[in-house]
C-alpha positions in Angstrom: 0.0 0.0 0.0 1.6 3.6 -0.8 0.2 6.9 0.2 1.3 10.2 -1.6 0.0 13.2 -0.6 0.0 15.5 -3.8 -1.8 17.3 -6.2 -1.6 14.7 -8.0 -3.2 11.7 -10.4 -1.1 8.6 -11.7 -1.2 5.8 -14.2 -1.2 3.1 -11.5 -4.3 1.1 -11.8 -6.1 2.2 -8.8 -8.0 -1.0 -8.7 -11.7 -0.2 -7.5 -10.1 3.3 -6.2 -10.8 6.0 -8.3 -10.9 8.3 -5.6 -6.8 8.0 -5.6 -6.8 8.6 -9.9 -7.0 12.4 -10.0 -8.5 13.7 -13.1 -10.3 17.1 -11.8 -14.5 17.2 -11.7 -13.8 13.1 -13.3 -12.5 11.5 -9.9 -12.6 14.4 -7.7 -12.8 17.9 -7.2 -9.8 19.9 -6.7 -7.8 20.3 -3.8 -7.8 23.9 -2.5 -4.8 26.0 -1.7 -3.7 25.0 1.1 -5.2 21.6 1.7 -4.2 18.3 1.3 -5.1 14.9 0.2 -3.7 11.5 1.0 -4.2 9.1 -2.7 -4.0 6.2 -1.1 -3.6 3.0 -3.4 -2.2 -0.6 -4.0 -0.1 -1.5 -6.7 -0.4 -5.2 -8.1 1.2 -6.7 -11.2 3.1 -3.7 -12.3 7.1 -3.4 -12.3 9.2 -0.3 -13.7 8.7 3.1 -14.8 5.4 5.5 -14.2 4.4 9.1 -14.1 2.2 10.9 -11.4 1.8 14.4 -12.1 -1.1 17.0 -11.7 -4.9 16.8 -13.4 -6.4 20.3 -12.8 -5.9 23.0 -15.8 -1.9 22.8 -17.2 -0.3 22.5 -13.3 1.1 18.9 -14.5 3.9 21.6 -16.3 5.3 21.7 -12.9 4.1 19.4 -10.7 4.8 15.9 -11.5 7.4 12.9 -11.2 8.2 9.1 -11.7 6.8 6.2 -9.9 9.7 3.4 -9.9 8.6 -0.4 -9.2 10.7 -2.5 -8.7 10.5 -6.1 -8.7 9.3 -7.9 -5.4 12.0 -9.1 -2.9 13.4 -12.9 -4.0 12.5 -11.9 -7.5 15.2 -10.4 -10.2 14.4 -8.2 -13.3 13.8 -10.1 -16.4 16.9 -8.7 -17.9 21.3 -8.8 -16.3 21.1 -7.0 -13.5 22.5 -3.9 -14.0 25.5 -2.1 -12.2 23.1 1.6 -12.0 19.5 3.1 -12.7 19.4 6.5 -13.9 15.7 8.3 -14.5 16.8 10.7 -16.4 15.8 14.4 -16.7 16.9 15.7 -20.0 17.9 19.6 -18.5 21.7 19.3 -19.0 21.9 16.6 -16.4 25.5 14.2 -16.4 25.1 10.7 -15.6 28.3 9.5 -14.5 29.4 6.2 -15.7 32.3 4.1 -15.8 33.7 1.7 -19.3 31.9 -1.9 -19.7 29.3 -1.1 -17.6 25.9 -1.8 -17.8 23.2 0.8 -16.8 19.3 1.1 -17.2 18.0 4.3 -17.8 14.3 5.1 -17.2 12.7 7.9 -19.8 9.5 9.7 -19.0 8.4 11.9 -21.4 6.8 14.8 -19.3 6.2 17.1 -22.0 2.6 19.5 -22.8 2.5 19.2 -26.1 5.0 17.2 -28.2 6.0 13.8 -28.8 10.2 13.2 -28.6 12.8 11.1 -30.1 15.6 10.3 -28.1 19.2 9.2 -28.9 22.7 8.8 -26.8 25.7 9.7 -29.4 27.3 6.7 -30.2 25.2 4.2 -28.3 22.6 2.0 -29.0 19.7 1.1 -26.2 17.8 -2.3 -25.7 14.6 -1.8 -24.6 13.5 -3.8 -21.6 9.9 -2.2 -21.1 7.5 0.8 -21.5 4.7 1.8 -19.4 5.5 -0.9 -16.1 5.1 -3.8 -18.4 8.4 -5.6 -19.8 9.1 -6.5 -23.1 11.0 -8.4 -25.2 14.7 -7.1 -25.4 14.2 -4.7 -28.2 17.6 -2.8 -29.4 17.4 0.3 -31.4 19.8 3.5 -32.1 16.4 5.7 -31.1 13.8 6.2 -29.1 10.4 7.6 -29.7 7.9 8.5 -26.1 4.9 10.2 -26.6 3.2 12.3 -23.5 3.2 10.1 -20.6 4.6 6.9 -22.1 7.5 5.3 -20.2 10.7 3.7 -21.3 13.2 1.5 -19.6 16.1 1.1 -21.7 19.7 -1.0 -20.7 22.5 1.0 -22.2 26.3 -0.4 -22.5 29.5 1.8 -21.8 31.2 0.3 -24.7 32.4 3.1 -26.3 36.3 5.3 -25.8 35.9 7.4 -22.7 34.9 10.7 -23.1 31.2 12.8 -23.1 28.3 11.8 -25.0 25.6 13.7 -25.5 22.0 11.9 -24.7 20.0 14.2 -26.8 16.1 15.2 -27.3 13.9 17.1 -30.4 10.1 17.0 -31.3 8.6 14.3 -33.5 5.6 16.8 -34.9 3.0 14.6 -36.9 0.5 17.3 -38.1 1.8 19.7 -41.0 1.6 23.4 -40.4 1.4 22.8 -37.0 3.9 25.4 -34.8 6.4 23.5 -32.6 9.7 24.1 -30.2 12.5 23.1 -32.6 14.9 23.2 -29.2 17.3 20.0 -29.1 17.4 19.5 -24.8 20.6 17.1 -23.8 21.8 15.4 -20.9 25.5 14.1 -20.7 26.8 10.9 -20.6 30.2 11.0 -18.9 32.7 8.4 -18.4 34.2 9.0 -15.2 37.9 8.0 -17.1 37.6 9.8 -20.0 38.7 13.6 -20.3 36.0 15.6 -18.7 35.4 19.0 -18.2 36.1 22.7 -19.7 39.4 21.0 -20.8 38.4 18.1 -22.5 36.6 18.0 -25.7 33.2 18.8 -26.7 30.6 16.1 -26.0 29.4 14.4 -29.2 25.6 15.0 -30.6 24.0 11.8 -31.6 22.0 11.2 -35.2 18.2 11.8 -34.3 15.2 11.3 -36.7 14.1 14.4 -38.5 11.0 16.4 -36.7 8.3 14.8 -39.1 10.1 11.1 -39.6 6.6 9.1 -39.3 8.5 6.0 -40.9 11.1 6.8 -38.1 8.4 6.6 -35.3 6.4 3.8 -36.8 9.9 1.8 -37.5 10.6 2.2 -34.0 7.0 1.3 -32.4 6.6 -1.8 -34.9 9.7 -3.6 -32.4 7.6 -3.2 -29.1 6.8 -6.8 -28.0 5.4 -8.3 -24.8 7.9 -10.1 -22.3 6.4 -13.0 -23.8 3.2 -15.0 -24.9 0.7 -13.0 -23.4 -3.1 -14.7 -22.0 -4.5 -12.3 -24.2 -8.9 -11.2 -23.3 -11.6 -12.8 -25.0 -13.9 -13.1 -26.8 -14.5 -9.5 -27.7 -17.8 -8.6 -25.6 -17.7 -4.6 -26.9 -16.5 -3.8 -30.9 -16.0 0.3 -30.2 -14.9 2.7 -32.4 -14.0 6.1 -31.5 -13.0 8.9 -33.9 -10.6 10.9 -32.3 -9.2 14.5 -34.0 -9.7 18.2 -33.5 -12.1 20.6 -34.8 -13.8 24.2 -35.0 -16.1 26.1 -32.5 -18.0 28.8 -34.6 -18.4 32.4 -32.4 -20.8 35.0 -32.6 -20.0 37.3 -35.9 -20.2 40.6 -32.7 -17.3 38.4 -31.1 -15.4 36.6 -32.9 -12.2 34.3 -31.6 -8.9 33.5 -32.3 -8.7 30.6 -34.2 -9.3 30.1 -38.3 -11.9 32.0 -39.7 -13.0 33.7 -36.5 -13.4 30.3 -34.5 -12.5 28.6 -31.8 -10.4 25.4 -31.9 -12.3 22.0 -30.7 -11.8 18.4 -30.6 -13.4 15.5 -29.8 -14.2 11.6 -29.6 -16.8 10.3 -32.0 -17.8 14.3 -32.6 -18.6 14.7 -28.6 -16.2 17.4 -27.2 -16.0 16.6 -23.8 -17.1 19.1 -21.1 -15.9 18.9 -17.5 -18.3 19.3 -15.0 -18.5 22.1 -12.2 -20.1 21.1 -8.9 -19.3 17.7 -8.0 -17.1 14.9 -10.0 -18.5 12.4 -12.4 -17.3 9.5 -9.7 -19.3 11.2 -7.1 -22.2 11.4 -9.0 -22.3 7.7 -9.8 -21.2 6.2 -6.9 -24.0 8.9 -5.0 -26.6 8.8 -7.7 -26.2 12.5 -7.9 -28.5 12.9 -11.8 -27.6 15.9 -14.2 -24.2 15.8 -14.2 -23.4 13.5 -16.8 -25.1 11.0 -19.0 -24.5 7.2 -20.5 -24.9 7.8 -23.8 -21.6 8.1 -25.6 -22.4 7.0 -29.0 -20.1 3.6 -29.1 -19.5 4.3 -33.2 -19.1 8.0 -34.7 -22.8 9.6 -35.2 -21.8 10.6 -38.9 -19.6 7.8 -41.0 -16.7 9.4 -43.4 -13.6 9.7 -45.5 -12.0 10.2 -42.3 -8.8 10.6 -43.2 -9.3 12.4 -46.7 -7.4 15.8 -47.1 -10.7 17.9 -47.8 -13.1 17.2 -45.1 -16.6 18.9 -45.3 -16.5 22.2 -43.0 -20.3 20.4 -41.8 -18.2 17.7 -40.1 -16.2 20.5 -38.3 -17.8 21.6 -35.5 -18.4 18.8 -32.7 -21.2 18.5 -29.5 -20.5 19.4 -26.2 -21.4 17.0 -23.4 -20.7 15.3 -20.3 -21.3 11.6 -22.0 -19.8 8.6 -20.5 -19.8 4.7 -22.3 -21.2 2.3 -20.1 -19.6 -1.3 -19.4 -20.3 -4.1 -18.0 -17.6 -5.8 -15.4 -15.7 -8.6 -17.0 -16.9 -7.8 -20.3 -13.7 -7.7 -23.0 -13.6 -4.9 -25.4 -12.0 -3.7 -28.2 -11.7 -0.4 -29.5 -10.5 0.8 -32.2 -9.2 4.7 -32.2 -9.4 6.3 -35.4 -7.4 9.7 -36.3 -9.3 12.0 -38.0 -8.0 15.2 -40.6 -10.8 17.7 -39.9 -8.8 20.7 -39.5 -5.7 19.1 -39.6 -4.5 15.4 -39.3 -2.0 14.6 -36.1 -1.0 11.5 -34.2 -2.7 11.5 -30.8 -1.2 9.9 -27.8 -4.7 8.4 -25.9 -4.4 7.3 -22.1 -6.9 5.7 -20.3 -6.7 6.0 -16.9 -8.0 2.8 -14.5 -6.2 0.3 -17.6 -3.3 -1.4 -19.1 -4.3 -2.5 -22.2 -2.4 -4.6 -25.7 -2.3 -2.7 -28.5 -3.0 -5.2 -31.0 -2.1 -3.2 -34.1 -1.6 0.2 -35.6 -2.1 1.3 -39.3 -2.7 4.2 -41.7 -6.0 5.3 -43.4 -9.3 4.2 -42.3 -9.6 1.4 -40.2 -10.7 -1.5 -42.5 -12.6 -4.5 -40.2 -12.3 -7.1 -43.0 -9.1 -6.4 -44.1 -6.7 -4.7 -40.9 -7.8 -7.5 -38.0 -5.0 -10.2 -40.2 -2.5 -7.5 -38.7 -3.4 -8.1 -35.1 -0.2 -9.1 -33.0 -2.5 -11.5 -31.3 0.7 -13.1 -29.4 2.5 -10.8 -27.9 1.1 -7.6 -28.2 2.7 -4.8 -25.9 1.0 -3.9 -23.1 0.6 0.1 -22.3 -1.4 2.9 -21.1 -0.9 5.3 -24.0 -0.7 4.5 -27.1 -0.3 6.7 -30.0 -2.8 6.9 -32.8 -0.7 7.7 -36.2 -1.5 10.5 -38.1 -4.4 9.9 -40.3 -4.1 6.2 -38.7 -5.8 4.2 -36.4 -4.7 1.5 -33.1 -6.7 -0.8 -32.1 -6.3 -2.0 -28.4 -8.3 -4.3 -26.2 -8.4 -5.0 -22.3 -11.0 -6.7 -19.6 -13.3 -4.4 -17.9 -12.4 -5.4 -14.5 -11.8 -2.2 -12.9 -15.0 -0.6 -11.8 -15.8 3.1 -11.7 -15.0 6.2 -14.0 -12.0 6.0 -15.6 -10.7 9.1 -17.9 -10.1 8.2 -21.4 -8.0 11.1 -23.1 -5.4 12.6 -25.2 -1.9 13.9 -23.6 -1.3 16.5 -25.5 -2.5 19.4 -23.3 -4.2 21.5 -25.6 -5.9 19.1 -27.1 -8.0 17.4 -23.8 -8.3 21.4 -22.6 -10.2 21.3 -26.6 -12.5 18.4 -25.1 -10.2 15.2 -26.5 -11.9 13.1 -23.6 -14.3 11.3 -22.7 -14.8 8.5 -19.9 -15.8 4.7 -19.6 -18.6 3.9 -16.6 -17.6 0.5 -15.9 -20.2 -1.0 -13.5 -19.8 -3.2 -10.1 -19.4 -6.9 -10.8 -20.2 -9.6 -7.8 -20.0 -8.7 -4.3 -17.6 -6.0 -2.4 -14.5 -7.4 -4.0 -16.1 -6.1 -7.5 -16.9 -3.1 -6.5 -16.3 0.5 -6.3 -14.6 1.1 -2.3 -16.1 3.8 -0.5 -15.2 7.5 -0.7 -12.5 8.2 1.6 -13.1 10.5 4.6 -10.5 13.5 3.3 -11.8 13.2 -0.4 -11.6 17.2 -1.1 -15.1 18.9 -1.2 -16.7 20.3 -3.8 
């Protein structure tokens, strides 16, 4: 059992305690200046790297940090143990290291807005897992981490002593789209090489270029599970969820910032999510509290299209706002299929769900075809994760058991896009008894 007191929500599983998850007015209501709350919750069946950080506005900028889990005591990692763990902080920080020596570096990609590729000048990396889940050994010259993705990685001092720079840049999907072109670096010093002002100049590694989608795709295509996996089924819920941005329209008298005199949007299946006010969504189900949200997210997009065509019809634009949540049954196994969408402008989106690990079977570009994509499952050893990233103009498809009752978040990690309404939530009912069932509020839960 760990408590944390913080302003805080985390991709732990929480299981049947979504009053320790965090999304504000979806878990909880915000805690005041100058209060506290204890997030009490148990973690089961997750080792390595995750990210807690704040869910109330843009505060996560600031406030947030890794949650390391190591493996129980008698057990080993998976992997030679190695001689250091490092979790880095790309801001100029030097991780000392000595020749021959084996090291595992844990990334977390904390960012607001952009998706990263990540390199160490001549070294290569072996992935070892992503998201608290191990994988196969996976070794690559790059790395790619969207928005609250996690990546363990062993790294080998096998190179001439001396400083190497472990390097950072965007990996910006979406044409047009405005982005920080800033390379960040860490060092990587070995402790016998010539160091210092006097020495020479650390060395920048090769990274993909900013739009290098076969780059990204190249490097997601290696993920696999540890191993054979005991993969859910059969499917109980076939969902598909549209997921892209879009236009507001404003008053002619006022008009706003964005194209045309509108306001930017987004949305899931054309429903632009709306945070309530007064009390949380949890609270409202688990109290019975009515008009605050409703169980009618549409389970397939209201309007079929071209959805990844270049000219999209300016009708298709401008989403619905709503409070909607999709209802499930416990137990039940569903499979979703996210679909990227170009109105306005296509872009990959990195979707978390909150509550869930989940395989991602497969990814692909274009619309999602069910007769033809389903042979490219990875039905096997699919990797497991709690963000995935859906391509640009692309789709994933993942699938997991609903065995975690209550209201789980379901949204995109790029900032601006869930403060557009990217969101939405899953209302996954109580199974059998109190072990199958949402615990009770606890007694410091912050007030509305």
């Amino acid at each position: 059992m760990q408590e944390i007191t913080r302003r805080a929500r985390r991709s732990t599983k929480t299981l049947r305690n979504g009053w320790a998850d965090g999304p504000v007015f979806v878990t909880q209501c915000p805690i005041r200046p100058g209060a506290s709350y204890t997030y009490r919750f148990t973690i089961q069946k997750q080792e390595g790297t995750l990210w807690w950080h704040a869910h109330n506005s843009w505060l996560r900028a600031t406030v947030h940090g890794a949650i390391v889990i190591r493996p129980k005591e008698g057990t080993t990692y998976p992997f030679p143990k190695p001689q250091r763990e490092f979790p880095v902080i790309i801001e100029t920080t030097i991780l000392p290291v000595a020749a021959g020596e084996t090291n595992l570096l844990r990334f977390v990609n904390a960012a607001m807005e952009n998706e990263h590729f990540i390199s160490i000048a001549g070294h290569s990396m072996t992935v070892v897992g992503i998201d608290a889940a191990y994988t196969k050994p996976y070794t690559t010259p790059y790395l790619m981490l969207a928005p609250g993705q996690t990546t363990d990685v062993l790294v080998t001092t096998n190179q001439p002593p001396g400083r190497y720079y472990l390097a950072a840049h965007v990996y910006e999907s979406g044409r047009g789209i405005p982005f920080d072109n800033t390379t960040t670096t860490a060092i990587l010093e070995y402790k016998s090489g010539a160091c210092g002002a006097g020495g020479p100049p650390p060395r920048l590694p090769v990274l993909p270029a900013f739009n290098d989608t076969p780059a990204k795709t190249a490097f997601v295509a290696g993920l696999r599970s540890l191993g054979p996996v005991d993969l859910p089924g059969p499917v109980d819920e076939h969902l598909f969820f549209t997921v892209g941005l879009g236009l507001f329209n404003c008053p002619r008298s006022k008009p706003c910032g964005g194209p045309n005199g509108t306001r930017f949007g987004a949305s899931m299946n054309n429903i632009s999510f709306t945070q309530p006010r007064t009390v949380s969504i949890l609270q409202a189900d688990y109290f019975g509290i009515p008009g605050v949200f409703t169980s009618d997210f549409p389970p397939v997009p209201p309007i079929p299209f071209d959805y990844t065509a270049n000219n999209i019809s300016r009708s298709l634009q401008q989403p619905v706002r709503g409070t909607k949540v999709y209802r499930l049954k416990f137990g039940s196994v569903v499979q979703l299929v996210m679909q990227g969408t170009n109105i306005f402008v296509g872009e990959e989106h990195p979707m978390h769900i909150h509550g869930y690990q989940f395989y991602v079977l497969a990814t692909g570009f274009g619309n999602y075809d069910p007769v033809r994509d389903p042979a490219k499952f990875n039905l096997v050893d699919p990797p497991m994760r709690n963000t995935v990233g859906v391509p640009v103009s692309g789709w994933a498809v993942i699938r997991f058991r609903a065995d975690n009752p209550g209201i789980w978040f379901v949204h995109c990690h790029i900032d601006s896009h869930l403060t557009w309404g990217l969101a939405m939530a899953f209302q996954v009912e109580n199974g059998v008894g109190l072990l199958e069932s949402v615990l009770p509020p606890p007694v410091d839960l912050p007030i509305c």
